[in-house]
BAFI-3210 file (N, C-alpha, C; in Angstrom, 3 decimals, decimal comma, padded with zeros to 6 digits):
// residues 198
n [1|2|3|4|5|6|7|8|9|10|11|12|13|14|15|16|17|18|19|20|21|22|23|24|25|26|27|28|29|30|31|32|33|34|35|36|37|38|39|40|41|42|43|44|45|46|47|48|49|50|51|52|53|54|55|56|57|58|59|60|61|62|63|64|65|66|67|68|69|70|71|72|73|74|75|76|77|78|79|80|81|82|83|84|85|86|87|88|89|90|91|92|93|94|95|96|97|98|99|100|101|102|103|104|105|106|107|108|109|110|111|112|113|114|115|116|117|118|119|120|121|122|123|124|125|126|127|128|129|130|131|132|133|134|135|136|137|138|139|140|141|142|143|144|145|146|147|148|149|150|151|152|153|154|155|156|157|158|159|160|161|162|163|164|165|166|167|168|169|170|171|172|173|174|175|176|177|178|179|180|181|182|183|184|185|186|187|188|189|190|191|192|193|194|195|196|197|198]
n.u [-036,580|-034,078|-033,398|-033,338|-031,532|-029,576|-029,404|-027,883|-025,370|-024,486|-023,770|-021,733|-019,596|-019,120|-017,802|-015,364|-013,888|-015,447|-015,202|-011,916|-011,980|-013,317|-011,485|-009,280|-010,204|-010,940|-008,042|-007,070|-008,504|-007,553|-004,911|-002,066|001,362|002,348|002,793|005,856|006,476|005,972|007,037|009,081|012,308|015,156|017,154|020,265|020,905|023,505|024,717|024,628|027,324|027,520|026,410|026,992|024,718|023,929|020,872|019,198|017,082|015,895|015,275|013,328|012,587|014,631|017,112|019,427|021,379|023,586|025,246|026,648|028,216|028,655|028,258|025,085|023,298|020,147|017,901|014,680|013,852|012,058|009,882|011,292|013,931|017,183|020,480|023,028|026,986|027,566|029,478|030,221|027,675|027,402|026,083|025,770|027,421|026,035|027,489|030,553|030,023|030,923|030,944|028,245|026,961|027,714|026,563|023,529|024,110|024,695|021,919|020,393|021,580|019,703|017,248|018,113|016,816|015,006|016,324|019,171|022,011|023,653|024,376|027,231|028,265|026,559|023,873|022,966|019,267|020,114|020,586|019,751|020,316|018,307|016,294|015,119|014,927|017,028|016,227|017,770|017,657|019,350|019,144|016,865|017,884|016,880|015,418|014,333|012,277|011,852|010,203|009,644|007,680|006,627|005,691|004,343|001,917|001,535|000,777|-001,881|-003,351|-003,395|-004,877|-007,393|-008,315|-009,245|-006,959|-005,542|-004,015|-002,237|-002,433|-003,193|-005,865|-007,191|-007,405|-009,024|-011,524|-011,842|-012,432|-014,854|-016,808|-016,568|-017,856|-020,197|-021,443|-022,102|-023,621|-025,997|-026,324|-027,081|-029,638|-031,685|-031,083|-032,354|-035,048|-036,071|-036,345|-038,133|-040,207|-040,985|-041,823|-044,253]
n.v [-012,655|-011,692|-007,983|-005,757|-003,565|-005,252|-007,363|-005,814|-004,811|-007,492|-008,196|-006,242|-006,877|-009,479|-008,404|-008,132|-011,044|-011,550|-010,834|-011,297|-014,172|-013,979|-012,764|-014,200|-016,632|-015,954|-015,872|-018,320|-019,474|-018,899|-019,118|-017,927|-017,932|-020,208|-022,939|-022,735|-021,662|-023,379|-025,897|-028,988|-029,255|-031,210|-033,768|-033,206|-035,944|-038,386|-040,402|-043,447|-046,602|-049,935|-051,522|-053,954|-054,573|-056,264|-057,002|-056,685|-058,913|-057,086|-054,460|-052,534|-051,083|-049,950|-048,014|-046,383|-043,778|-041,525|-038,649|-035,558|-035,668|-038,369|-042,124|-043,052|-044,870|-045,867|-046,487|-047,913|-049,069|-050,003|-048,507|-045,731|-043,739|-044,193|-043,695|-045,206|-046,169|-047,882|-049,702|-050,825|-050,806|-049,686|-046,833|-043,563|-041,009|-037,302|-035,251|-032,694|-029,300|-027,672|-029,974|-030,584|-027,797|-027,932|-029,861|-028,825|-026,503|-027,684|-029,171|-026,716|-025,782|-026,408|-025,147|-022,129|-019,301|-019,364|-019,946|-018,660|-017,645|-019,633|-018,188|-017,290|-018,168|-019,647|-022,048|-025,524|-024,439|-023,632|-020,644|-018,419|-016,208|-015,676|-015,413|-017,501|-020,281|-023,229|-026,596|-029,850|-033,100|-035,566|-038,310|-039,206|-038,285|-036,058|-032,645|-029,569|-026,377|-022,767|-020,295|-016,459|-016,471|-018,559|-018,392|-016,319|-016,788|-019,185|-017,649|-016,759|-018,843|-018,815|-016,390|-016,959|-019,309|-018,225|-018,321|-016,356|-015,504|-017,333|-018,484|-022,133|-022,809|-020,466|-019,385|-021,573|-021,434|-018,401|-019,266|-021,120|-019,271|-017,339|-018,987|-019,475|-017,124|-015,869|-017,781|-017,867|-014,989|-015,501|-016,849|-015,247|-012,872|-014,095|-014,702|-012,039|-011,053|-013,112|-012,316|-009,870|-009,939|-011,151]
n.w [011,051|009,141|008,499|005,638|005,920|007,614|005,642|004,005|005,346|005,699|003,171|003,383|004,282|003,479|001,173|000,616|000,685|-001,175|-003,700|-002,974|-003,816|-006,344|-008,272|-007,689|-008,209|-011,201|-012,005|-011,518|-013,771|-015,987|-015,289|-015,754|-016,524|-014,911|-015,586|-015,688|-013,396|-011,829|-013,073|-013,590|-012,764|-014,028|-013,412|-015,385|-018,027|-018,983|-021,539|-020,425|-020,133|-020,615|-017,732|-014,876|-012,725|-009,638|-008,979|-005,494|-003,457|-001,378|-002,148|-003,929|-005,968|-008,734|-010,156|-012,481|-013,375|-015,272|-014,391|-014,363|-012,498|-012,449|-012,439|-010,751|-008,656|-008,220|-005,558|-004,236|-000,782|001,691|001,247|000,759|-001,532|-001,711|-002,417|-003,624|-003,674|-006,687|-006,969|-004,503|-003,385|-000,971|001,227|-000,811|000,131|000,634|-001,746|-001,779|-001,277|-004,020|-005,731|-005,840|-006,353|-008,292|-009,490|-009,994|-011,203|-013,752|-014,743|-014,523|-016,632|-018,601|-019,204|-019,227|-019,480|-017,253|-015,221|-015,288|-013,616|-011,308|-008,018|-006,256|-003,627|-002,272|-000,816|-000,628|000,331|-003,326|-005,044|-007,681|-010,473|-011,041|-008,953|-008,604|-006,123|-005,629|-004,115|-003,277|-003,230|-002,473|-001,925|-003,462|-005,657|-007,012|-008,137|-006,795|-007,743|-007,077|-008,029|-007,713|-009,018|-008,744|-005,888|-005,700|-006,828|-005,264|-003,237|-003,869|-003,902|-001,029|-001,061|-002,085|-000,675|001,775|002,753|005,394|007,544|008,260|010,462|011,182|012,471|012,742|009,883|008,902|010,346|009,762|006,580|007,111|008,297|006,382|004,243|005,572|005,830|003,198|002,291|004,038|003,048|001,114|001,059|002,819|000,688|-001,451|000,039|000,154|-002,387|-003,373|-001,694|-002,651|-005,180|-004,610]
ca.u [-036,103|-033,436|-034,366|-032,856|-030,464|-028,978|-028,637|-026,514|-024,632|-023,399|-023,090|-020,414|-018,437|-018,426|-017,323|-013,583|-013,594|-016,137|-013,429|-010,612|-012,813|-013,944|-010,491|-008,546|-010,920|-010,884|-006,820|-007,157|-008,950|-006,232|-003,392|-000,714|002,934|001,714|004,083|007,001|006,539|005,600|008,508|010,052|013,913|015,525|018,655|020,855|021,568|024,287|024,416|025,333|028,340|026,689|026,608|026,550|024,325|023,233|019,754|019,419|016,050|015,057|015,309|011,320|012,848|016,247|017,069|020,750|021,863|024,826|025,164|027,903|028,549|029,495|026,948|024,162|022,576|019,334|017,265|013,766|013,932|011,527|009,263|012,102|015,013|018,437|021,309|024,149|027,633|027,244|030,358|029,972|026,372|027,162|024,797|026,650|026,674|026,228|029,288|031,213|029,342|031,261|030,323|026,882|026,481|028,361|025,161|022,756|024,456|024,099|020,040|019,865|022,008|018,884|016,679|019,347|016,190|014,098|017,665|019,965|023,341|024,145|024,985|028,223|028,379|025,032|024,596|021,637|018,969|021,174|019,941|020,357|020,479|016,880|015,668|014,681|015,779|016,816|016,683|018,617|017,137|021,061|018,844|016,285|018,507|015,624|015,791|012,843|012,690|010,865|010,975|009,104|006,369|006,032|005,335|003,318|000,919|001,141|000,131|-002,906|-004,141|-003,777|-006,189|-008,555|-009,171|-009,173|-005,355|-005,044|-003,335|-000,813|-002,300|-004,573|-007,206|-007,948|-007,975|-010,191|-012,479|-012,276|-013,320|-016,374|-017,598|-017,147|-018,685|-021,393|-022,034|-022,328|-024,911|-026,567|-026,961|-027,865|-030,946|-031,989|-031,169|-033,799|-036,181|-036,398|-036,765|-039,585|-041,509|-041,209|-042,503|-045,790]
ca.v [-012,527|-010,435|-006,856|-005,066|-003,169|-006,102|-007,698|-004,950|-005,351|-008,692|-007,676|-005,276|-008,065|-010,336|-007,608|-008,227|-012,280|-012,032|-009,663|-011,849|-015,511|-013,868|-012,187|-015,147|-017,164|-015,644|-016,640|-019,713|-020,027|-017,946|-019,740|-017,367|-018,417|-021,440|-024,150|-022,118|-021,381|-025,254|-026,626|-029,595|-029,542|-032,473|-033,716|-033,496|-036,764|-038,335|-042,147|-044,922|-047,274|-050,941|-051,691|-054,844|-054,150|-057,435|-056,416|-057,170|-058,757|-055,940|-053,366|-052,577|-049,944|-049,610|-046,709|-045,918|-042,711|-040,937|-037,064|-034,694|-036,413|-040,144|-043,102|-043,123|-046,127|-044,915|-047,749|-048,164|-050,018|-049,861|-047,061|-044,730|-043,738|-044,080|-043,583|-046,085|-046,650|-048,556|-050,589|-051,465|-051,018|-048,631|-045,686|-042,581|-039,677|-036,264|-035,003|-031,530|-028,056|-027,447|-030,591|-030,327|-026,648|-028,006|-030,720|-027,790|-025,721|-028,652|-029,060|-025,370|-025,157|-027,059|-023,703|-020,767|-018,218|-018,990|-019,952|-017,527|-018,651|-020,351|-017,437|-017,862|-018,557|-020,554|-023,929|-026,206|-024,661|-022,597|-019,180|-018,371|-014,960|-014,989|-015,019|-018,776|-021,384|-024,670|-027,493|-030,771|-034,166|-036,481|-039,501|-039,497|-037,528|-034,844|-031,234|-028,755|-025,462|-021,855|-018,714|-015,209|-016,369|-019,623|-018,095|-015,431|-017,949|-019,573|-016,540|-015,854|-019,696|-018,852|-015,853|-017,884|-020,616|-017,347|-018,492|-014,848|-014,725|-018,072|-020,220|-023,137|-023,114|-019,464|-019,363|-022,434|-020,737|-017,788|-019,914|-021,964|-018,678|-016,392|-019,797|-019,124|-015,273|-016,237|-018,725|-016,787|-013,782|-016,093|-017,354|-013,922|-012,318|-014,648|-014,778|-010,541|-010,946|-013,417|-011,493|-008,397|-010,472|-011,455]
ca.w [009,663|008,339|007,393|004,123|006,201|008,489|004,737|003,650|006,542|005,402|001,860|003,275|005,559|002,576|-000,154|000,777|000,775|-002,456|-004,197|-003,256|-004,686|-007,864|-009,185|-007,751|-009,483|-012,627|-012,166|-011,762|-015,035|-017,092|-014,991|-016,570|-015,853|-014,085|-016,403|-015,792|-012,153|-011,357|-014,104|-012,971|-013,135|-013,702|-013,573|-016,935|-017,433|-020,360|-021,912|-019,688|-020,621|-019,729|-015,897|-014,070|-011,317|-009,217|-007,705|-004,249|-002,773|-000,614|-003,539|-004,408|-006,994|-009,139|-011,149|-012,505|-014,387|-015,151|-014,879|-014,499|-011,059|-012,708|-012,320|-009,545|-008,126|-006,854|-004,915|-002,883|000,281|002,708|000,707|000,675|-002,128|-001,428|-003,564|-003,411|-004,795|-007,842|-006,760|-003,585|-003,115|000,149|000,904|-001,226|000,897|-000,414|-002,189|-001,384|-001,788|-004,525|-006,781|-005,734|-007,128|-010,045|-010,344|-009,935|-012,938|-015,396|-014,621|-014,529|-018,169|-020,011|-018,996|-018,794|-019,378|-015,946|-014,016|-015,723|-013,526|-010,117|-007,168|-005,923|-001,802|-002,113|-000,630|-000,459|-000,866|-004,234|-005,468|-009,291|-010,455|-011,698|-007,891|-008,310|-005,256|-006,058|-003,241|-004,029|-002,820|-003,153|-002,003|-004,829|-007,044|-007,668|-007,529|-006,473|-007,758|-006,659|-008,152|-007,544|-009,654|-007,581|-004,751|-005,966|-007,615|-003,718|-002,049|-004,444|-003,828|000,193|-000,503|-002,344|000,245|002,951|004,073|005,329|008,418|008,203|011,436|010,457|013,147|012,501|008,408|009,103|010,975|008,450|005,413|007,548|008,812|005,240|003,129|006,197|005,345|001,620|002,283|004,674|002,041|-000,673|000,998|002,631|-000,423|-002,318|000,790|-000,109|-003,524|-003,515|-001,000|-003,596|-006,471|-004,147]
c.u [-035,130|-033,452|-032,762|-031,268|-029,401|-028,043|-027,906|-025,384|-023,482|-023,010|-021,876|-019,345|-018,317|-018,209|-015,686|-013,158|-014,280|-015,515|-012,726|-011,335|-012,910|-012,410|-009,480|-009,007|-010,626|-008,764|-006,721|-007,636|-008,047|-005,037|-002,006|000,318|003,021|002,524|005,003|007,232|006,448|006,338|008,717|011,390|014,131|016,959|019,599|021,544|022,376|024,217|025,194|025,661|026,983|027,046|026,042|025,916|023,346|022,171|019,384|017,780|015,395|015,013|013,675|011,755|014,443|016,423|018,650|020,785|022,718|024,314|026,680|028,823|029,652|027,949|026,519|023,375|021,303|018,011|016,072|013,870|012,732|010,426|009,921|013,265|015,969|019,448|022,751|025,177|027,559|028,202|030,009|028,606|026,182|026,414|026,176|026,351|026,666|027,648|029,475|029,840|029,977|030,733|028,366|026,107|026,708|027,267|024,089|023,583|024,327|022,751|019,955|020,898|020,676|017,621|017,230|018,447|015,632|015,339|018,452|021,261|023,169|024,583|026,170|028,636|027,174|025,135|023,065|020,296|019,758|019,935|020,635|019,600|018,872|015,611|015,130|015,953|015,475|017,076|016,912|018,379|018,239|020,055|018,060|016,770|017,695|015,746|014,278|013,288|011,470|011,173|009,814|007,754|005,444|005,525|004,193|002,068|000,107|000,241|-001,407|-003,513|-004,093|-004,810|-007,422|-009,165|-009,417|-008,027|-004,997|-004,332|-002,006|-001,085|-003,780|-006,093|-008,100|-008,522|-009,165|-011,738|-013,285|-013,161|-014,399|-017,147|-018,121|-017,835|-020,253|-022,695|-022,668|-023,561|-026,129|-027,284|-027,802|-029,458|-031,887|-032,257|-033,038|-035,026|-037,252|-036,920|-038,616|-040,777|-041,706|-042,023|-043,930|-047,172]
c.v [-011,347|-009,534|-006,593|-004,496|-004,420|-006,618|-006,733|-005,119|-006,265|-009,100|-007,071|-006,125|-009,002|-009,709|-008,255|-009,987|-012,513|-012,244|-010,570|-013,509|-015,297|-013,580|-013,408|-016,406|-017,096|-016,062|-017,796|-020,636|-019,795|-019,397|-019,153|-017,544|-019,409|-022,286|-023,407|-022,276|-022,982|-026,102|-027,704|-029,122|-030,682|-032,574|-033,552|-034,923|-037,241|-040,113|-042,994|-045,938|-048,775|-051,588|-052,886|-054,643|-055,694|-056,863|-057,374|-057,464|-057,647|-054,765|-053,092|-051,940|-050,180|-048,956|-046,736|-044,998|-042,192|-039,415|-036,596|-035,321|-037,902|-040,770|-043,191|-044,213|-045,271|-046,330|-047,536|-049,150|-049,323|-048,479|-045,561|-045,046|-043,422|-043,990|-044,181|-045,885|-047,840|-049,800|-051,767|-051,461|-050,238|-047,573|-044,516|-041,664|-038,439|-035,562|-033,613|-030,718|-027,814|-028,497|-030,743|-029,046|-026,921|-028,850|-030,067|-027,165|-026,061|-028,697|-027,601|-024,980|-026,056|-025,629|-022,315|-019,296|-017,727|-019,125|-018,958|-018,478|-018,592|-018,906|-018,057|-017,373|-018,993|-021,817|-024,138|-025,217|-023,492|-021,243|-019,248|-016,476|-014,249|-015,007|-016,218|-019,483|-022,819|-025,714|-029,148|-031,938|-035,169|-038,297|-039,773|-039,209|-036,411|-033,580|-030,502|-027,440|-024,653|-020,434|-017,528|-015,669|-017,765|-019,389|-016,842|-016,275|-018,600|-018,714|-016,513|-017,213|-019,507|-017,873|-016,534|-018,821|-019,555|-017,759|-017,057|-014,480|-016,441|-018,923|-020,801|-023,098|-021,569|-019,001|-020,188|-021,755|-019,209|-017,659|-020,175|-020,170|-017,347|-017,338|-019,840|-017,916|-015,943|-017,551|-018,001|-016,004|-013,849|-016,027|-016,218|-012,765|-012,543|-014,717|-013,260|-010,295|-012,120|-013,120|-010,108|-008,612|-011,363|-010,545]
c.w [009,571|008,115|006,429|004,558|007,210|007,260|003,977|004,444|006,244|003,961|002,036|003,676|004,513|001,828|-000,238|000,341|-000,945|-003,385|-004,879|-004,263|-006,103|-008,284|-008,701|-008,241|-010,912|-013,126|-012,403|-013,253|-016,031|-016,629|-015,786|-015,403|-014,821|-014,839|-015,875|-014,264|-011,186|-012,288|-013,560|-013,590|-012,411|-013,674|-014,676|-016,879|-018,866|-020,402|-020,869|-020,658|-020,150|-018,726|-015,745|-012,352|-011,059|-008,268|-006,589|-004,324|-002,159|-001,377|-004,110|-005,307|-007,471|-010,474|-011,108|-013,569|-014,008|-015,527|-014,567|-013,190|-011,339|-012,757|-011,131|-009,352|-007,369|-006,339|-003,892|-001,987|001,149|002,498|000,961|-000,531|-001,426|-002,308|-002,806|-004,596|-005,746|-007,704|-005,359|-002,699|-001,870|-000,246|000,237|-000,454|000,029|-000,662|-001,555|-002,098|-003,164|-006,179|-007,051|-006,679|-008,506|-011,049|-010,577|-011,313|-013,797|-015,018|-015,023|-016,092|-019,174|-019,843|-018,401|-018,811|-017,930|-015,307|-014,093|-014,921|-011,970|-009,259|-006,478|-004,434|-001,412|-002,190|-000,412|000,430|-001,888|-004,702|-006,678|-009,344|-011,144|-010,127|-007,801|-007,167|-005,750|-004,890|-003,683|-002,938|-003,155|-003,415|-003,086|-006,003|-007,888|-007,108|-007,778|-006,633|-007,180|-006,821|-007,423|-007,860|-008,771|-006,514|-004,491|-006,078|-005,936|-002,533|-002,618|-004,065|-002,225|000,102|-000,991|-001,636|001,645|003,965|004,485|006,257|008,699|009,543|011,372|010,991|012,807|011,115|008,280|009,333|010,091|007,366|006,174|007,542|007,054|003,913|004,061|005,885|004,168|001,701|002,919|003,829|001,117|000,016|001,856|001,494|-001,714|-001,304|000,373|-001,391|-003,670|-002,806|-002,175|-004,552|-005,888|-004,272]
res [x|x|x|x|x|x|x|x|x|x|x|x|x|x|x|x|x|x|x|x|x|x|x|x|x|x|x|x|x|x|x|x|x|x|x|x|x|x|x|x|x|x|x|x|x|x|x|x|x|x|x|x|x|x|x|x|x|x|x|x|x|x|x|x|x|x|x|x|x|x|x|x|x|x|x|x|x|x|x|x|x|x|x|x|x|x|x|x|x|x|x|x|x|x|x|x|x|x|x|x|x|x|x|x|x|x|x|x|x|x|x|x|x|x|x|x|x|x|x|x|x|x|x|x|x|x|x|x|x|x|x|x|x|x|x|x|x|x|x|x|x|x|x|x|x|x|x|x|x|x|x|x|x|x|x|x|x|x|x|x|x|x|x|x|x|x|x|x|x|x|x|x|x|x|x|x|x|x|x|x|x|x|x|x|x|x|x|x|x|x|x|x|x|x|x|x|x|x]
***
């Protein structure tokens, strides 16, 4: 059995993991700046004229919108999006750095507080002057953002699961062995107490 001092012992070796569980816990319940930091941005998009688009058989999906770009064909095949010309149904490739940032500045003008403005010699993924990165998906037409607070938020859910040192087999090992301690203590803990109350 256990004695008193062994279970101190492993009171002290789980203080640090307890710590990090309870106050990244108690985050998790708050979740402050959690919408903001996890946002989608979308594309800005403006009214479509009316389009003759003949859908093809192999098409599982067909989406068309117009943004600052012109009109986008965007199409599933084969459980993937692609984005085609609207004319000739070829794959569109991605346009110049230059119109690209220019499709990034309209998305990022419908929230000018968290983006603020576009850095200028930034290419896929773009930097904006509020320290958020934006990466730009041409084939689905979807953009992924990540600011300061995103990644903060990220770090605090790696200490919570005991992600503490960044390679899988050893955080693994981490968690099993500090959800071990903590079990461990519990039922020591109560083995001590109900011998006291005999």
């Amino acid at each position: 059995m256990i004695t008193r001092k062994q279970h101190r012992l492993l009171g002290s070796i789980l203080l640090l993991p307890f710590i990090a569980w309870s106050l990244t816990g108690i985050f998790f319940l708050v979740r402050p700046a959690y919408e903001q930091a996890y946002s989608v941005l979308s594309p800005k998009t403006y009214a479509v004229d009316e389009i003759n688009i003949s859908t093809q058989p192999e098409w599982q999906e067909m989406r068309s919108l117009k943004t600052v770009l012109g009109l986008h064909l965007l199409v599933k095949q084969g459980g993937r999006w692609q984005q085609l010309d609207p004319d000739s149904y070829e794959v569109r490739n991605t346009p110049i750095e230059a119109d690209l940032a220019r499709f990034v500045e309209d998305a990022m003008s419908q929230d000018i507080l968290r983006y603020g403005e576009l850095l200028s010699g930034e290419s896929d993924p773009f930097r904006t002057s509020t320290g958020v990165t934006i990466a730009v998906n041409w084939d689905s037409l979807s953009l992924y953002q990540q600011g300061v607070d995103t990644r903060w938020i990220d770090r605090i859910y790696s200490i919570h699961y005991l992600q503490w040192t960044g390679i899988a087999l050893l955080d693994a090992v981490l968690g099993v062995a500090g959800l071990f301690l903590l079990l461990l203590m519990t039922v020591t803990g109560s083995a001590m107490l109900l011998r006291s109350t005999e």
